[in-house]
C-alpha positions in Angstrom: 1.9 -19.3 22.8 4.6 -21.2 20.6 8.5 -19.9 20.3 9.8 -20.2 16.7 13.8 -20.3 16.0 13.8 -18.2 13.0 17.3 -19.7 11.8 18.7 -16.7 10.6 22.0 -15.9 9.2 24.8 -14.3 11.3 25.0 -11.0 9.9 22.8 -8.2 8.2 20.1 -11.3 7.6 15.9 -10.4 7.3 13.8 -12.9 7.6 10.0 -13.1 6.5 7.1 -13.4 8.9 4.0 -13.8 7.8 1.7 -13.1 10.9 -2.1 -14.6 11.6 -3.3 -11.2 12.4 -3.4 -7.7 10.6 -0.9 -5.3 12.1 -1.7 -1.5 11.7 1.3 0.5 10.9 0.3 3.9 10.1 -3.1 2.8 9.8 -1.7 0.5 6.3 -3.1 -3.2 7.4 0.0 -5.3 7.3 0.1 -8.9 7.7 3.9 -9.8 6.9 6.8 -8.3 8.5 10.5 -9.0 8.0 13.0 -9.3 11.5 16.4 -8.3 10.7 19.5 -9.2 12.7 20.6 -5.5 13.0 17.6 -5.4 15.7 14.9 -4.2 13.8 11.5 -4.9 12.2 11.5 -3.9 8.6 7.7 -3.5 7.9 7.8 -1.6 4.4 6.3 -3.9 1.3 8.7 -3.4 -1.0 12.6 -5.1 -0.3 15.6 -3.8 -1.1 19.1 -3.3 -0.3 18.5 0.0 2.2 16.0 -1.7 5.0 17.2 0.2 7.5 16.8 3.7 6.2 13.2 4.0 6.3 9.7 1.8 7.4 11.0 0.2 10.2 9.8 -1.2 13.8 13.7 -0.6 15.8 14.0 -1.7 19.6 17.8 -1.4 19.1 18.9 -0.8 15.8 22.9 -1.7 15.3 25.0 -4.2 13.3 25.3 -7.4 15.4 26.7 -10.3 14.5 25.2 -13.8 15.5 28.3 -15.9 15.0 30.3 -14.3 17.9 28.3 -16.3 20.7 26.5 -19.9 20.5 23.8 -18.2 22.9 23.1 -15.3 20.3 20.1 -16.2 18.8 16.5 -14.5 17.4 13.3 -15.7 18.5 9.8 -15.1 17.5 6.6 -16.1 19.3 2.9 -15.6 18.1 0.0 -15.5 21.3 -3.6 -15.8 20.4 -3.8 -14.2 16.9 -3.6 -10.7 19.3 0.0 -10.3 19.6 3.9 -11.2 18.1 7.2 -11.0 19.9 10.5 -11.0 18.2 13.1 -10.7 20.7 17.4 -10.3 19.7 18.5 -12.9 22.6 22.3 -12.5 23.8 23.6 -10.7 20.5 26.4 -8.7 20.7 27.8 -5.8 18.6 29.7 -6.5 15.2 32.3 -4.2 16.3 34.5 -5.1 19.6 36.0 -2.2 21.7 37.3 -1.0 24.9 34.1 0.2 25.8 32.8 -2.7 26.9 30.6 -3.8 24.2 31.6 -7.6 23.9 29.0 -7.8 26.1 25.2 -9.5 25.0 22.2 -7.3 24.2 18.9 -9.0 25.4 15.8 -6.9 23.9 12.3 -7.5 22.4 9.8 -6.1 20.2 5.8 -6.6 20.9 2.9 -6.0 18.0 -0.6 -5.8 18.9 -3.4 -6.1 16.3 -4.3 -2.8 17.7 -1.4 -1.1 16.7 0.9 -0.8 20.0 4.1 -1.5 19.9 5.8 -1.8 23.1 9.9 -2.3 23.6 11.1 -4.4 26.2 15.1 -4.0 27.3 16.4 -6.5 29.7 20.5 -6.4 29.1 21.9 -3.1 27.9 25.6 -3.4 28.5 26.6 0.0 27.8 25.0 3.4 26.8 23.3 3.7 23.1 24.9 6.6 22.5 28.1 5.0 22.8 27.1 2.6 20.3 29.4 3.1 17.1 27.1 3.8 13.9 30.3 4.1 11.2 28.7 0.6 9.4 25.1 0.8 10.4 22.4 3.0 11.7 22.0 3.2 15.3 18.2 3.8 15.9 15.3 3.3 18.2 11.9 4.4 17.1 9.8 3.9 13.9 9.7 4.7 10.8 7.0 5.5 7.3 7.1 5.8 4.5 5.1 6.4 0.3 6.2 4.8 -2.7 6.1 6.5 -6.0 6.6 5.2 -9.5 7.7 7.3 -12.1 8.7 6.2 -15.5 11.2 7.7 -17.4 12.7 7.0 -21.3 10.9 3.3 -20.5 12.5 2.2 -17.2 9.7 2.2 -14.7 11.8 3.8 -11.1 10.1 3.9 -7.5 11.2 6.1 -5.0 10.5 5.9 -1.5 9.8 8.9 0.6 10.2 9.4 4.2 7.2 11.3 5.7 7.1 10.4 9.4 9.9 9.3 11.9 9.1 8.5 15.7 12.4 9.1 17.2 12.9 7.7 21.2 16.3 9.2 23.4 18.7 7.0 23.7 19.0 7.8 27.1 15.1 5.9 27.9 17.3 3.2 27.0 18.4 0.7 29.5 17.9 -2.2 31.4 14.5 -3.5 32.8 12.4 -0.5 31.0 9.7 -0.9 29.0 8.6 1.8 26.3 5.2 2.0 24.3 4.3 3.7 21.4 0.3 4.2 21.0 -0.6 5.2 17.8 -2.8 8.1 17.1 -6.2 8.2 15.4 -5.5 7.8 11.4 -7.2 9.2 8.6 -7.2 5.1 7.3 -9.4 3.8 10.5 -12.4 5.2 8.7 -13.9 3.1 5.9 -16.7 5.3 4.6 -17.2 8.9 3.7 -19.6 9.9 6.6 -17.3 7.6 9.0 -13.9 9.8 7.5 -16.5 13.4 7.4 -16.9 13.2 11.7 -13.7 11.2 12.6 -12.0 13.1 15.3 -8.5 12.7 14.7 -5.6 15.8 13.8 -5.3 14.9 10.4 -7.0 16.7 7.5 -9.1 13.8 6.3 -11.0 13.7 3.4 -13.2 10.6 1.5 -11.8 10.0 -2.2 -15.1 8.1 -3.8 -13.1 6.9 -6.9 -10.7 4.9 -5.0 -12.7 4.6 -1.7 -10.4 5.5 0.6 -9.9 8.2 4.2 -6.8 9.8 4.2 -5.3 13.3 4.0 -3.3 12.4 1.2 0.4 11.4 2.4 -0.3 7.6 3.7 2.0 4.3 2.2 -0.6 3.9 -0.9 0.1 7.7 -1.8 0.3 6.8 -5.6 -2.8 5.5 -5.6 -4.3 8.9 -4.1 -2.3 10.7 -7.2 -3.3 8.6 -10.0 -6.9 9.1 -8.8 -6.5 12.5 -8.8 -7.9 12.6 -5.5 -6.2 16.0 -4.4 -8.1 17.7 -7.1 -10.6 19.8 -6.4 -13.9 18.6 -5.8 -12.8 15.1 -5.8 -12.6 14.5 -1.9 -15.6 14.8 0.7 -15.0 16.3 4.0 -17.8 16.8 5.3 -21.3 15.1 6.1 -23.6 17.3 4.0 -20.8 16.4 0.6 -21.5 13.3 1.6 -25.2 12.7 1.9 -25.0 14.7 -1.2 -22.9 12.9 -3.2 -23.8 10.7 -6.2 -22.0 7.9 -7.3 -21.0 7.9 -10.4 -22.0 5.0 -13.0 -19.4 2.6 -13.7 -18.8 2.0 -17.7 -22.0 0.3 -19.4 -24.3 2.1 -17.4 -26.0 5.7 -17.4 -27.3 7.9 -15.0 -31.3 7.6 -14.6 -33.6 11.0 -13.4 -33.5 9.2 -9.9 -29.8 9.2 -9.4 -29.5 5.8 -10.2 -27.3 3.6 -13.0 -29.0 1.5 -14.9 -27.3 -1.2 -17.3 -27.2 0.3 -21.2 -29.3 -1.6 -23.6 -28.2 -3.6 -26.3 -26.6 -1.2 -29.4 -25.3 1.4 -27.3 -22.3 1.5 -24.9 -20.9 4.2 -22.3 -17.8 5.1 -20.3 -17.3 5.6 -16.8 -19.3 8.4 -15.1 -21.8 8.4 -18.3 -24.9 10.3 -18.0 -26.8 8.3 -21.6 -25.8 5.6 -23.5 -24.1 6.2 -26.8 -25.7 4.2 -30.1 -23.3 2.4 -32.2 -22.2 3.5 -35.6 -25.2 2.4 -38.4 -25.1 -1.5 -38.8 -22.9 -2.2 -35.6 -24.8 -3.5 -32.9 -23.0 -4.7 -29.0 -24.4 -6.4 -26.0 -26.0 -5.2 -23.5 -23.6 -2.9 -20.9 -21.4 -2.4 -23.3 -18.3 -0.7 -22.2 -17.0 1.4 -25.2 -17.4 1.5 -29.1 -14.8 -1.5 -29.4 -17.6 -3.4 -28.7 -19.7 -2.4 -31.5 -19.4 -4.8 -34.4 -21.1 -5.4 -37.4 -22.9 -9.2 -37.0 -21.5 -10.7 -40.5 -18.6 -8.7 -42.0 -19.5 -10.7 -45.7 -23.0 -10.1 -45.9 -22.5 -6.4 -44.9 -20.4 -5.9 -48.3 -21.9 -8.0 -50.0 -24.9 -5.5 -49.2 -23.0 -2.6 -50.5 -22.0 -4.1 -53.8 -25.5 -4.6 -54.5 -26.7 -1.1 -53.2 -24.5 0.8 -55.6 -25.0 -1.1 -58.4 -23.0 -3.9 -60.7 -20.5 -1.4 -62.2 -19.1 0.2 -59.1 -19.2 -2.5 -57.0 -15.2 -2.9 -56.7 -15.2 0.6 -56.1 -17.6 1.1 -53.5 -16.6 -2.2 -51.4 -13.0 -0.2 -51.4 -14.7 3.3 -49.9 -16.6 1.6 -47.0 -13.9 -0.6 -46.2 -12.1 2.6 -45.7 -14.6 4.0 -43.1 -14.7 1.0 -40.9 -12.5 1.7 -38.0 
């Protein structure tokens, strides 16, 4: 194993991690987590100004501040690619009061590549609860959360929804106690439809084809399941007999053969995702083979093809006719 100093700053300071392993969090594969000072793990993949409100990893979440001790310090270590230990190392609370709390905090976090998470406390001065939370959350648990982009009058917005909060009572809080959190079979640990059909799990899982993905539809990638349209009916599998059942469709370029299977459109024609024939170009256009839509039709010599109507119709409407078929190309 190897101990890090992250160097951090003395107050409400994250600081990026990028870790040799994936780490599931809600069954989302993450592979970079930000430490805070505030004594938590912000694990979301999209910064801003409000890390602690939501996707968090939080042994001890509170406002500390660094610069009141030369011993308070923040430490990471990384131990065989399996696991990753950030641990808040004599750190005391921004706030000084009566109540004792000029005293260090000594705590850690632990991430497994298998999900765990465990919390280790080894100096808890005081009670949690007695922890004032007037400028910062006081927290321990986890946190998830969806993204969602909207745009509106052509400023693109995203919005971050709670769905899931893992909550743990203050009062499991103290000295020389350890507490894990195991995480429960997700929808995500399958990665194909008959996998996601038998998985036994609580969740409500069904395969989307068109984006490849097991889920009941409220995971971190959430927009994706939406603008695949996923939730509509019929386009989710559930079970093993929709899935053996289930045809791929053809991607664009391709058709659907009498066996079920895509085969590449010849040269002339084009088609569009899900196509069941091939489309021919408009007369005198021609496209490559797999062509994807009718922009790829085009005529091979733009001259010679009006030079070929002028002569068609004759000497004394040639200007007139060149102007009528230039109108009718797209």
């Amino acid at each position: 194993s190897s101990g890090i100093n992250a160097e951090y700053g003395n107050l409400n300071h994250a600081y990026k991690i990028s870790l040799p392993f994936t780490f599931p969090f809600y069954g989302s594969p993450l592979t970079t987590i930000h430490p805070t000072t505030n004594g938590f793990v912000f694990v979301g993949s999209l910064t801003h100004d409000q890390l602690s409100a939501t996707q968090y990893v939080a042994p001890l979440m509170a406002q500390y501040d660094l610069s009141l001790s030369d011993d308070s310090n923040i430490f990471y270590y990384i131990e065989s690619d399996t696991r990753a230990i950030i641990q808040w190392d004599n750190v005391y609370l921004h706030r000084k009061d009566k109540q004792g709390h000029d005293q260090p905090f000594t705590f850690q976090v632990q991430l497994y590549n298998n999900g765990d998470i465990i919390f280790n406390y080894k100096k808890v001065p005081v009670p949690v609860e007695e922890i004032n939370d007037y400028n910062h959350y006081v927290k321990v648990g986890i946190s998830e959360a969806f993204y969602e982009v909207e745009t509106r009058h052509g400023v693109t917005v995203t919005y971050i929804h709670e769905y899931n909060t893992v909550e743990v009572d203050f009062e499991y809080v103290k000295a020389d106690i350890g507490i894990v959190l195991t995480p429960k079979t997700m929808c995500s640990d399958a990665h194909s439809c008959s996998a996601c059909a038998t998985l036994e799990t609580e969740f409500d899982c069904g395969w989307c084809p068109k984006i490849k993905t097991c889920s009941d539809g409220t995971y971190r990638y959430k927009q994706n399941w939406t603008d695949a349209q996923c939730d509509e009916p019929n386009n989710s599998l559930f079970t093993v007999d929709e899935c053996n059942n289930y045809i791929e469709p053809c991607t664009a370029g391709n058709y659907m053969g009498d066996d079920g299977k895509c085969y590449q459109c010849r040269g002339n024609t084009y088609s569009g995702d899900g196509a069941e024939f091939c489309i021919k170009c408009p007369y005198g256009k021609t496209s490559p083979a797999g062509s994807k839509s009718i922009d790829d039709c085009e005529y091979d010599d733009e001259d010679e093809h009006y030079s070929g109507a002028r002569q068609t119709h004759g000497t004394g409407f040639a200007l007139a006719s060149l102007v009528f078929i230039r109108s009718l190309i797209p």
